[in-house]
Backbone as CSV, one residue per row, in Angstrom:
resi,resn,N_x,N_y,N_z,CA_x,CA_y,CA_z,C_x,C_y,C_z
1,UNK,41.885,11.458,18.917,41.611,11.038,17.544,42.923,10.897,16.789
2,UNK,43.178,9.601,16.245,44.175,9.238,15.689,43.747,10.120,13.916
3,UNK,45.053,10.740,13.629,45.265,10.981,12.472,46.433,11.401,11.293
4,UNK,46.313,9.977,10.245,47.516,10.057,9.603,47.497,10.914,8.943
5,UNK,49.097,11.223,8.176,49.525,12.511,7.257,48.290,12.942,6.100
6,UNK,47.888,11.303,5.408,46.748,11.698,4.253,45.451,11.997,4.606
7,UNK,45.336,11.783,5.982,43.575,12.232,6.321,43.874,13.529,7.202
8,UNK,44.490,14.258,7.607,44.569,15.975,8.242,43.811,16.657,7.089
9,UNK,43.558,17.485,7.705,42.463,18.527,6.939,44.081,19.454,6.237
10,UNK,43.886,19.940,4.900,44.409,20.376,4.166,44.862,21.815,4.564
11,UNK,43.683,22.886,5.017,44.234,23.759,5.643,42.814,24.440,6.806
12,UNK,42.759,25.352,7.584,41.721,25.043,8.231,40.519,25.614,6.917
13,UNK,41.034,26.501,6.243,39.437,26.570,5.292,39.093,25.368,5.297
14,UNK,39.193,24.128,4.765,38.879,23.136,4.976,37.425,22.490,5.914
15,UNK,37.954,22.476,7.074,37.268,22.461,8.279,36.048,23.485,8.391
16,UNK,36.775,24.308,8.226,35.979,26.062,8.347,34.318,25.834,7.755
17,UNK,34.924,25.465,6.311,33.988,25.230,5.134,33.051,24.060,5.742
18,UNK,33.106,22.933,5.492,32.921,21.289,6.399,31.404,22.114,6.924
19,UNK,31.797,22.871,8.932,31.497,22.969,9.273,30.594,23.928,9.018
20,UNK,30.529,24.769,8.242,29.418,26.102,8.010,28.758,25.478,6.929
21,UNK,28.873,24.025,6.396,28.195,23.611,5.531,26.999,22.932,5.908
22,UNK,26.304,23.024,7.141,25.621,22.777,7.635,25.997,21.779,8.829
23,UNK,26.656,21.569,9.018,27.187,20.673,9.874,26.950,20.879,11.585
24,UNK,26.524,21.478,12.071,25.824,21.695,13.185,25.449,20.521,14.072
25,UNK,25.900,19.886,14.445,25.309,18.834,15.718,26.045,18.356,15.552
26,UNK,26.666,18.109,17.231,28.224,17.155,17.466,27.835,16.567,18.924
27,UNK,28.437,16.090,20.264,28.486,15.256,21.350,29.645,16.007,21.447
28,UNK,29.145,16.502,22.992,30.219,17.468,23.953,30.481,16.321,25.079
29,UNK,31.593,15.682,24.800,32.312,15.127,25.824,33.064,15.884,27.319
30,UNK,32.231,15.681,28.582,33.161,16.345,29.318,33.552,14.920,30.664
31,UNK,34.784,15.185,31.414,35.173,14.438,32.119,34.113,14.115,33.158
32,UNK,34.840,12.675,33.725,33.399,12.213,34.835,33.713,13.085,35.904
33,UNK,33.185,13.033,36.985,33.348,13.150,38.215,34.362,12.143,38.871
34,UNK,34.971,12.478,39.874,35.858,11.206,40.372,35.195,9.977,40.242
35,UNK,35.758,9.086,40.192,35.082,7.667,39.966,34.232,7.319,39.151
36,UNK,33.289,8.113,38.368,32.537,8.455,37.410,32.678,8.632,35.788
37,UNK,32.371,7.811,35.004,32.613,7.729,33.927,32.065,9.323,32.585
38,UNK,33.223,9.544,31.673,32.974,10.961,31.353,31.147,11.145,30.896
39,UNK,30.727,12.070,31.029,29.167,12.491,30.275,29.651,12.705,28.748
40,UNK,28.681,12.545,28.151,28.861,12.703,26.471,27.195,13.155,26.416
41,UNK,27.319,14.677,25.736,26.008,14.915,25.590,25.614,15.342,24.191
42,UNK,25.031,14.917,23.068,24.153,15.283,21.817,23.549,16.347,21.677
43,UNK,24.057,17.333,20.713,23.312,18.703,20.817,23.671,19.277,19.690
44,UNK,22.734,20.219,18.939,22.839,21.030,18.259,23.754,22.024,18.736
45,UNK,24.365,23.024,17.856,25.723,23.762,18.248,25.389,25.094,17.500
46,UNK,26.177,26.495,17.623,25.964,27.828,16.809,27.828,27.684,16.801
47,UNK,28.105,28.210,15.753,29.297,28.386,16.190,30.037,29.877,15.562
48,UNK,30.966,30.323,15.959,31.799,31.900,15.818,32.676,31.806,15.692
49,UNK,33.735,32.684,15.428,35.296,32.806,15.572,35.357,32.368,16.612
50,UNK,36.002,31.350,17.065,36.917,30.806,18.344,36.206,30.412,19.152
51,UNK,34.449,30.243,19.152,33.868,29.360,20.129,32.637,28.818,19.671
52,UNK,32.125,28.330,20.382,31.072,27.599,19.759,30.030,27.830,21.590
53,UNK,28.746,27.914,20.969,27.719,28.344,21.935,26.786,27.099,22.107
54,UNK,26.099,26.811,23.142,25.318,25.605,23.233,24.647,25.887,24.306
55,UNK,22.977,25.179,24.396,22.942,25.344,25.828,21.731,23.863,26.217
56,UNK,21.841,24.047,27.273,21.342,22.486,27.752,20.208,23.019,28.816
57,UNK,18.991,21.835,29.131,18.445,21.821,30.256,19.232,21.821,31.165
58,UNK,18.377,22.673,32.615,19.118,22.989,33.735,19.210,21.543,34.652
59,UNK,18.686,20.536,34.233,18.378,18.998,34.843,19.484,18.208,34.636
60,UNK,20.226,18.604,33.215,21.512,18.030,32.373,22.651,17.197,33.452
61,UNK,22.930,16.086,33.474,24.024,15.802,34.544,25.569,16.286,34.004
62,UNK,25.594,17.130,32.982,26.592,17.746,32.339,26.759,18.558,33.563
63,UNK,26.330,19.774,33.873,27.241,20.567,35.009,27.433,20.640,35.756
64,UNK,26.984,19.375,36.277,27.702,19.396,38.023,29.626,18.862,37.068
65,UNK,29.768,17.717,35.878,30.799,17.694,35.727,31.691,18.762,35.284
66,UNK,30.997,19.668,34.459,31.683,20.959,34.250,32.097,21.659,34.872
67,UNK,31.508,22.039,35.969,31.801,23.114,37.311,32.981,22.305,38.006
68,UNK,33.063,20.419,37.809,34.125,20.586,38.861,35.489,20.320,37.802
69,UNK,35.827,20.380,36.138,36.399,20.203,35.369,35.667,21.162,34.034
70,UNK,36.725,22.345,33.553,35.544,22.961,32.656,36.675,22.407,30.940
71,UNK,37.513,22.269,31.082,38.247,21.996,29.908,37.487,20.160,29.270
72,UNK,36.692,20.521,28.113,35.899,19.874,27.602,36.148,19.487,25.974
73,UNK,35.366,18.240,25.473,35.948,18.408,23.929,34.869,18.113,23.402
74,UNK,34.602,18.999,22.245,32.964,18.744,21.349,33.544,18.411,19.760
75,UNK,32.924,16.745,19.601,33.329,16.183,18.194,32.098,16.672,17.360
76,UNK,32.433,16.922,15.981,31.294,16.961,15.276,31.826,15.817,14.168
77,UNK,30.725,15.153,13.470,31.022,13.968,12.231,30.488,13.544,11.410
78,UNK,30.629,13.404,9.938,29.384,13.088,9.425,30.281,12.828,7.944
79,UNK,28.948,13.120,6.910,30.304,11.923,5.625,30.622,11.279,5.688
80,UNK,29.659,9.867,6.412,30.871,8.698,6.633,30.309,7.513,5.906
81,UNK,30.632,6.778,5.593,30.117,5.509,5.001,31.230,4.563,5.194
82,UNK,30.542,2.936,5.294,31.578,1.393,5.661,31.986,1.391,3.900
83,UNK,33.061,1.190,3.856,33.670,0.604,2.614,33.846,-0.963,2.390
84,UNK,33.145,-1.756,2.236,33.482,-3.068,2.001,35.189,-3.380,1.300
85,UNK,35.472,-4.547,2.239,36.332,-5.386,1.517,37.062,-5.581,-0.035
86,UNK,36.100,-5.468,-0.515,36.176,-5.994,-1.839,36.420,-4.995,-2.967
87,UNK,36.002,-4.059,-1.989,36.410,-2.768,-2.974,37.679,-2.482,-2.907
88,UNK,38.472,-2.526,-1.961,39.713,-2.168,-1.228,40.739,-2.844,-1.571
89,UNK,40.314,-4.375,-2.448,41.394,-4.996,-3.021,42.214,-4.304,-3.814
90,UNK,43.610,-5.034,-3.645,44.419,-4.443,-4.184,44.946,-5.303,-5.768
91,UNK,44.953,-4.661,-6.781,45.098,-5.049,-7.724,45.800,-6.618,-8.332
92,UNK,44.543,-7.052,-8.647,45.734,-8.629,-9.123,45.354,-9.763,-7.821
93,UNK,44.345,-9.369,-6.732,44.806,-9.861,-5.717,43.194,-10.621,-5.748
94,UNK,42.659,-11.493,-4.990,41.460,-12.137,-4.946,40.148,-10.721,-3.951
95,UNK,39.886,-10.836,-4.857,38.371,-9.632,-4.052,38.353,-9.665,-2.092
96,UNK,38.167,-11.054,-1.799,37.848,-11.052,-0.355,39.334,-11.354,0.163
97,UNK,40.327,-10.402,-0.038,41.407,-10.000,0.337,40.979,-8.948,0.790
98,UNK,40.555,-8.086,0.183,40.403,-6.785,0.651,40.308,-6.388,1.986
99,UNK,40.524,-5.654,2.493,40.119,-5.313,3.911,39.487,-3.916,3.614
100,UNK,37.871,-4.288,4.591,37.524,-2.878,4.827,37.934,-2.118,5.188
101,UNK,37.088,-0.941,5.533,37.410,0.558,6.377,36.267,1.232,5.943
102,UNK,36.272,2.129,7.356,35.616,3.574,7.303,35.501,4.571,6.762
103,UNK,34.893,5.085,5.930,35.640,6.981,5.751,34.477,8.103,6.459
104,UNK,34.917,8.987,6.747,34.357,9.813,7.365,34.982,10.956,7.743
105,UNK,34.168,12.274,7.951,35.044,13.247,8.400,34.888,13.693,9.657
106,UNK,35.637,14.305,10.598,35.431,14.395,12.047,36.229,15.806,12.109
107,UNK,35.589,16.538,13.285,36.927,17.903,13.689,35.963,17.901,15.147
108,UNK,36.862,17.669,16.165,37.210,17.597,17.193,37.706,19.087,17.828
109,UNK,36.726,20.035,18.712,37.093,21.090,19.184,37.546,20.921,21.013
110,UNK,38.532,21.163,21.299,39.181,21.382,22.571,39.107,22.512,23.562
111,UNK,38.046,21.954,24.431,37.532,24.246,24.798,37.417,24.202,26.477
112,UNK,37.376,25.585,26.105,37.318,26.034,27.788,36.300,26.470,27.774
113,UNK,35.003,25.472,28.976,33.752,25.627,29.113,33.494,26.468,30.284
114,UNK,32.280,27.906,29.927,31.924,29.004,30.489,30.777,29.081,30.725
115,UNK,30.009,28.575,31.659,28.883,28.550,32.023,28.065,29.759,32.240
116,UNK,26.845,30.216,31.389,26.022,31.093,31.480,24.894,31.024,32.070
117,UNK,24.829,31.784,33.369,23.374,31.772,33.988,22.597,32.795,34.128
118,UNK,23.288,34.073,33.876,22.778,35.614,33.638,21.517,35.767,32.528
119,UNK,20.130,35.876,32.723,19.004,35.873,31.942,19.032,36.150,30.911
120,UNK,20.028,37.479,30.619,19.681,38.654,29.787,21.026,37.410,28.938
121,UNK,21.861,36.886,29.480,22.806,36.631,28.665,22.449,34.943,27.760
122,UNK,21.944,34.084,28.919,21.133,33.086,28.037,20.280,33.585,26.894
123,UNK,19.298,34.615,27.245,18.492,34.993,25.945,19.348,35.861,24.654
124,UNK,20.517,36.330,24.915,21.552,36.779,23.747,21.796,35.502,23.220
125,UNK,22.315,34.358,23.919,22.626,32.746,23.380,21.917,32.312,21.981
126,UNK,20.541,32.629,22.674,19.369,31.969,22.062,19.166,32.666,20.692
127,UNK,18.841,34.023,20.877,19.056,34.783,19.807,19.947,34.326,18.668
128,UNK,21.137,34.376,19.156,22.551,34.057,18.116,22.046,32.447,17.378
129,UNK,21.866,31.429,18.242,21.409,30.133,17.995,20.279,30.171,16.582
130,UNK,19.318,31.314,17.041,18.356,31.181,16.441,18.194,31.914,14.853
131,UNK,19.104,32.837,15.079,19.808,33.332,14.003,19.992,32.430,12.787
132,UNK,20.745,31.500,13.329,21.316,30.508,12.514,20.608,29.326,12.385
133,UNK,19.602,28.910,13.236,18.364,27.953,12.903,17.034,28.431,12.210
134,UNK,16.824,29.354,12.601,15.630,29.795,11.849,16.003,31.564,11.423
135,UNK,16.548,31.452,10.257,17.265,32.326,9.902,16.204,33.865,9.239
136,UNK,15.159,32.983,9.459,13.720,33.897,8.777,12.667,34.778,9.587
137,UNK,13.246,34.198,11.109,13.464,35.349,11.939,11.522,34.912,12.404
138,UNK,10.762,33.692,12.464,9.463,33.348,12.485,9.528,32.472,13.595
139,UNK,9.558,33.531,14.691,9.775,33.030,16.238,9.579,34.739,17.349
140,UNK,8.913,34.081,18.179,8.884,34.973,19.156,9.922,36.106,19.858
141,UNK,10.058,37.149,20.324,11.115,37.905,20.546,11.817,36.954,21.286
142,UNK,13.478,37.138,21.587,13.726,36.204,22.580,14.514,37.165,23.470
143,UNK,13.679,37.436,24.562,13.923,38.313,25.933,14.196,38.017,27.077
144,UNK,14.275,38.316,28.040,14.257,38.299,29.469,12.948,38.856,30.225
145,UNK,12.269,38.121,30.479,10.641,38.856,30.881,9.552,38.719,29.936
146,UNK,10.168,38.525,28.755,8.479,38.598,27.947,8.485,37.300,27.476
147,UNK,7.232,36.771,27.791,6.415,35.094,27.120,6.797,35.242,25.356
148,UNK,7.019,33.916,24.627,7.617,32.698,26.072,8.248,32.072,25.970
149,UNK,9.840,33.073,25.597,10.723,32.064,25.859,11.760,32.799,27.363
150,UNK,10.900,34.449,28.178,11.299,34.543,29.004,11.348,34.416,30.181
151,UNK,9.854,33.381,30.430,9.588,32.445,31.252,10.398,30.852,31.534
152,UNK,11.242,30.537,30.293,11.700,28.998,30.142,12.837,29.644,30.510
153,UNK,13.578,30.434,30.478,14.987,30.908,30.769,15.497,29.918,31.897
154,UNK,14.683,30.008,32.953,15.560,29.867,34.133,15.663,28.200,33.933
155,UNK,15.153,27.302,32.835,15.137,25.881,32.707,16.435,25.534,32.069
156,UNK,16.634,26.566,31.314,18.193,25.883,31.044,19.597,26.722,31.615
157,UNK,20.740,26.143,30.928,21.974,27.241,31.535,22.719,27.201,29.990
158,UNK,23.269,28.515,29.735,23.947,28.351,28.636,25.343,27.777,28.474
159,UNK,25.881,27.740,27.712,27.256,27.143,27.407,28.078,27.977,26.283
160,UNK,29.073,28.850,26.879,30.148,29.042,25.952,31.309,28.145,26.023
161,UNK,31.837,27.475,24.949,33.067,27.124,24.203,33.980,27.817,23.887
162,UNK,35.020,28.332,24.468,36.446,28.862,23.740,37.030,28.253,23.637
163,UNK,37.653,27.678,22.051,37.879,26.739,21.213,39.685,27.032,21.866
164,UNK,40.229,26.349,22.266,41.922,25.840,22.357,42.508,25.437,21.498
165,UNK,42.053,24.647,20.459,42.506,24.015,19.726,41.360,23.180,18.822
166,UNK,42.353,23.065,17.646,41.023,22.399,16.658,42.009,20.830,16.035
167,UNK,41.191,20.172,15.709,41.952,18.760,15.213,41.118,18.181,14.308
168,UNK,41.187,18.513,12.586,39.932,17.391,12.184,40.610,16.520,11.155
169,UNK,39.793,15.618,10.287,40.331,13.973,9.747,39.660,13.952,9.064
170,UNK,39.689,14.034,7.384,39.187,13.473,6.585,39.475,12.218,6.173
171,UNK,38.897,11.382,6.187,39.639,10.018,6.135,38.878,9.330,4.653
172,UNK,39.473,9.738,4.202,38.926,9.042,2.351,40.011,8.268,1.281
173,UNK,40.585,7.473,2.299,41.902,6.826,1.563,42.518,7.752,0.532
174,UNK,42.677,8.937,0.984,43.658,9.598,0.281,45.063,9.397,-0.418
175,UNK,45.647,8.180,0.126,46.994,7.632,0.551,47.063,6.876,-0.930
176,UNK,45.905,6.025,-1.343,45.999,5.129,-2.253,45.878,5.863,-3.608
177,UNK,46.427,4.986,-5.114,46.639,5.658,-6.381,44.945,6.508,-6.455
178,UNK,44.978,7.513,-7.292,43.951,8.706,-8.333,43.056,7.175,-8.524
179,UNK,43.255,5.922,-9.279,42.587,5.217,-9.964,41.176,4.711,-8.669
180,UNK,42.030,4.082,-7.876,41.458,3.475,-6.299,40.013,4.130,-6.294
181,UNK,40.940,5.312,-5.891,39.665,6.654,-5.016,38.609,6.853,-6.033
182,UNK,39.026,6.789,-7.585,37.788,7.299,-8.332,36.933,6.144,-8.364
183,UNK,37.200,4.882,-8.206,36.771,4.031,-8.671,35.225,3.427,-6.953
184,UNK,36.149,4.394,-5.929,35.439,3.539,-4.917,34.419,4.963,-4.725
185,UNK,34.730,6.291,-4.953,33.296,6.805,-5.104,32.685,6.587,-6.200
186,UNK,32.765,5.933,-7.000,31.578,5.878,-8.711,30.849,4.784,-7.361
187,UNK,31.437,3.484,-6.949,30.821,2.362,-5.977,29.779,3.228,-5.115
188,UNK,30.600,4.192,-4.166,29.087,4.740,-3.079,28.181,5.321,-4.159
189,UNK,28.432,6.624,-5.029,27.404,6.766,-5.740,26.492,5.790,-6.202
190,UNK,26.915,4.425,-7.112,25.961,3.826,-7.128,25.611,3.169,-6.162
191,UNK,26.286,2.822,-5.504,24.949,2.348,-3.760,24.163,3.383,-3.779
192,UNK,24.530,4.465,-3.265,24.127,5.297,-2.244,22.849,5.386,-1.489
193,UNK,23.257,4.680,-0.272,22.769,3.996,0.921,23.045,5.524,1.911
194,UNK,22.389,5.613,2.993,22.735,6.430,4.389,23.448,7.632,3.406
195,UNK,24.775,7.659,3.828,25.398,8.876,3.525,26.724,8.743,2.577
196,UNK,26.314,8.074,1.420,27.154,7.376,0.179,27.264,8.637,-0.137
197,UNK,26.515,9.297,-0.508,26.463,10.312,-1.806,27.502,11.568,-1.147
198,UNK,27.218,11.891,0.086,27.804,13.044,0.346,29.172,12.552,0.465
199,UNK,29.483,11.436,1.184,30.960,10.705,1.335,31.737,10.830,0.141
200,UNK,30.869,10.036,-1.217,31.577,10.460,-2.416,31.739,11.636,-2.837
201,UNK,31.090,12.586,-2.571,31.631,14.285,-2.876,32.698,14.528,-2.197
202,UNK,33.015,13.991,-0.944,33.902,14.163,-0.013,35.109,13.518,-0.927
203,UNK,35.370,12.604,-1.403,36.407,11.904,-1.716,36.631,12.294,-2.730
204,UNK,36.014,12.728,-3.547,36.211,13.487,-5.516,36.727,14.785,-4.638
205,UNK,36.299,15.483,-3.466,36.493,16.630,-3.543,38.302,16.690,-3.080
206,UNK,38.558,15.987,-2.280,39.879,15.949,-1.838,40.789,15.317,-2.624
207,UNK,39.788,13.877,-4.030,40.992,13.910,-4.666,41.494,14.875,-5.821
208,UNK,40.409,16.029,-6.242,40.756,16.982,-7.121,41.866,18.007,-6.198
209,UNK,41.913,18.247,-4.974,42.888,18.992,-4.246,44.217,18.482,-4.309
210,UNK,44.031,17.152,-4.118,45.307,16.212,-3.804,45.963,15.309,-4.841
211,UNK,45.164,14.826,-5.546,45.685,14.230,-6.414,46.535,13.030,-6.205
212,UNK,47.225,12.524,-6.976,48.426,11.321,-6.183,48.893,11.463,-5.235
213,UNK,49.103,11.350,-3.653,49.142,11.494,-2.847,50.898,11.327,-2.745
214,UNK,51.386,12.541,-2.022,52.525,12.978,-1.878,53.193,12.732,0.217
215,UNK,53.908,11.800,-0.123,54.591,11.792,1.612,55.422,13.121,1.759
């Protein structure tokens, strides 16, 4: 993931925040098999100090690639909205000058994947997972042996993440004048189409941090 000086995340609170803001579901990229193009798999995520937990059906063509390559990378992304052209013009200049762009935010985790097949330890997984999905605790015990989620055990395999490294990108034309940026979230707000609204919180929020943007 390409990322310039004005779209790096500010400091990791940043990221930290992002992600505990509900942000939960990313695509765990892991390498192919020889000759084999990489797997990319869609999944809800739990995440901790320094790793992130996941777990997949035992059918998944994810671990035969894991077992023979475990160093893996899980993107998470969201806040993003197309910026038209026309918004992007630059002052004085004809509207369909403008050139679009993207904004969106992304953090990209770099991990060393630990495959869990121990019963007692998938159902700790699940627990933790569930913790954080259904936080109201209106779900069955989750054990090893007792119905019924200690019958499904042996259907999946768990997945620990120990995070190596973290890399994320706010990309909200940070770069351009205070005037630009205010002017192109008032635009998503009034669209607000898909994910205008949160994008523009995203961009008020980084330009109250940042302000005129400093090389």
């Amino acid at each position: 993931m390409f990322i310039q000086p004005w779209d790096a995340s500010l400091d990791e609170a940043e990221w930290q925040s992002w992600i505990a803001d509900g942000h939960d579901f990313g695509v765990l990229a892991v390498n192919g098999l020889p000759g084999r193009p990489p797997v990319a798999v869609p999944t809800h995520f739990t995440s901790e100090p320094g790793r992130l937990l996941i777990h997949l059906a035992r059918p998944n063509p994810a671990w035969q690639a894991i077992e023979n390559c475990p160093d893996v990378l899980f993107t998470v992304f969201g806040d993003y909205a197309f910026v038209p052209g026309p918004w992007r013009a630059k002052p004085g200049t004809p509207p369909t000058e403008g050139v679009p762009t993207s904004y969106y935010t992304a953090v990209q985790f770099t991990c060393r994947a630990h495959i869990l097949d121990d019963p007692e330890a998938k159902a700790e997984l699940l627990r933790r997972q569930m913790a954080h999905f259904q936080p109201d605790g209106d779900h069955a015990p989750i054990a090893a042996g007792l119905p019924p989620y200690g019958r499904m055990l042996s259907g999946i395999r768990g997945l620990r993440l120990d995070v190596t490294e973290v890399r994320a990108k706010f990309k909200y034309d940070d770069h351009k004048p205070v005037e630009h940026r205010t002017a192109v979230a008032g635009r998503l707000s009034a669209r607000a189409q898909g994910l205008d609204l949160p994008t523009a919180a995203q961009q008020r929020r980084r330009l109250d941090r940042i302000g005129p943007w400093q090389p």
